[in-house]
N, C-alpha and C positions, 0 to 999 in steps of 0.2 A: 068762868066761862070765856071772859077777854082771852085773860091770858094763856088759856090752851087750846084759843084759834092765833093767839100772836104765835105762839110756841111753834106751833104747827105749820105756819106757814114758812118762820123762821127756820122748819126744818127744811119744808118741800125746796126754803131758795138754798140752804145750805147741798140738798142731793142733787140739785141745778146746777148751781156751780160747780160741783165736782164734777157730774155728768161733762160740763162743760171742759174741765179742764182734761179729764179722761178720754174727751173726743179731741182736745189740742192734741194730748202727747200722742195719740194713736195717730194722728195726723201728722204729725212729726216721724215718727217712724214709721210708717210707710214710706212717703217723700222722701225718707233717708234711704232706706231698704231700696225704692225707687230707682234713686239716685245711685247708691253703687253698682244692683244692677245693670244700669244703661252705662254705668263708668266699665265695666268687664266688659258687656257685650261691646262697647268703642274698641277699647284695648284689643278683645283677640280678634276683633276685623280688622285691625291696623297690624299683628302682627302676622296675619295669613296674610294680607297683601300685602307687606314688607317680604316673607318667604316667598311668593308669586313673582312680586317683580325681580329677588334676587337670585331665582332661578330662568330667568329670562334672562337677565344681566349676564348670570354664566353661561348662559347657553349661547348667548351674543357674543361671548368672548371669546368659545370655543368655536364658535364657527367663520369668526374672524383670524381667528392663531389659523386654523386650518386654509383659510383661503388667500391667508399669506404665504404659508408655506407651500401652496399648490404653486401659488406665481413664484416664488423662492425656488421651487423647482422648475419652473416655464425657464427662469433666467438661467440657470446652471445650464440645463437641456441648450438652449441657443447660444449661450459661452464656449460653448463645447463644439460647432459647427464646422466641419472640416472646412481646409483653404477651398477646396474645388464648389462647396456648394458658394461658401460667400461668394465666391466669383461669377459661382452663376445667376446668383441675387441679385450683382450686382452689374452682369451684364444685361439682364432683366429690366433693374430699373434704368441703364443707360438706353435702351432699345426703347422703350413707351418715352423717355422724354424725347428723344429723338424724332418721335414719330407725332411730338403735337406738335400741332401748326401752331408756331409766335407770329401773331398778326399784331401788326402797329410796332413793329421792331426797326 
């Protein structure tokens, strides 16, 4: 009679222990399964915001190339100013300094 309540209990801690160790490895694998989870969902957030800002980047760039070459063109246009207007530019600005009053001269 001892010995098939020793038996017995010696089973119940033996399905204990397994129990146990069945709930470590289960618990391991989730935590893992967890873990790469949230490692994918990091990754394609970091590579939608890597494509977000590199299309902002180009788009910054294009519309920097373009508002160079708008000034690029501003410079060529006024390169190109006949003698008569620069003269008259330039009698323009000799007329307005002429007409401010130098006080304390």
């Amino acid at each position: 009679m001892k010995s098939d309540i020793i038996n017995e209990v010696l089973t119940v801690e033996d399905k204990a222990q397994q129990i146990i160790r069945d709930a470590n490895t289960n618990a391991r694998n989730i935590l893992s399964e967890a873990q790469t989870g949230a490692s994918e969902f990091v990754r394609l957030a970091l590579k939608e915001e890597r494509e977000q800002n590199r299309a902002q980047l180009l788009q910054a760039e294009e519309d920097a190339n373009l508002r160079l070459s708008e000034f690029e063109a501003s410079l060529d246009i006024s390169s190109m100013l006949r003698d008569a207007t620069l003269d008259e530019i330039a009698t323009s600005i000799v007329e307005k300094i002429c007409r401010t009053e130098l006080e304390g001269i």
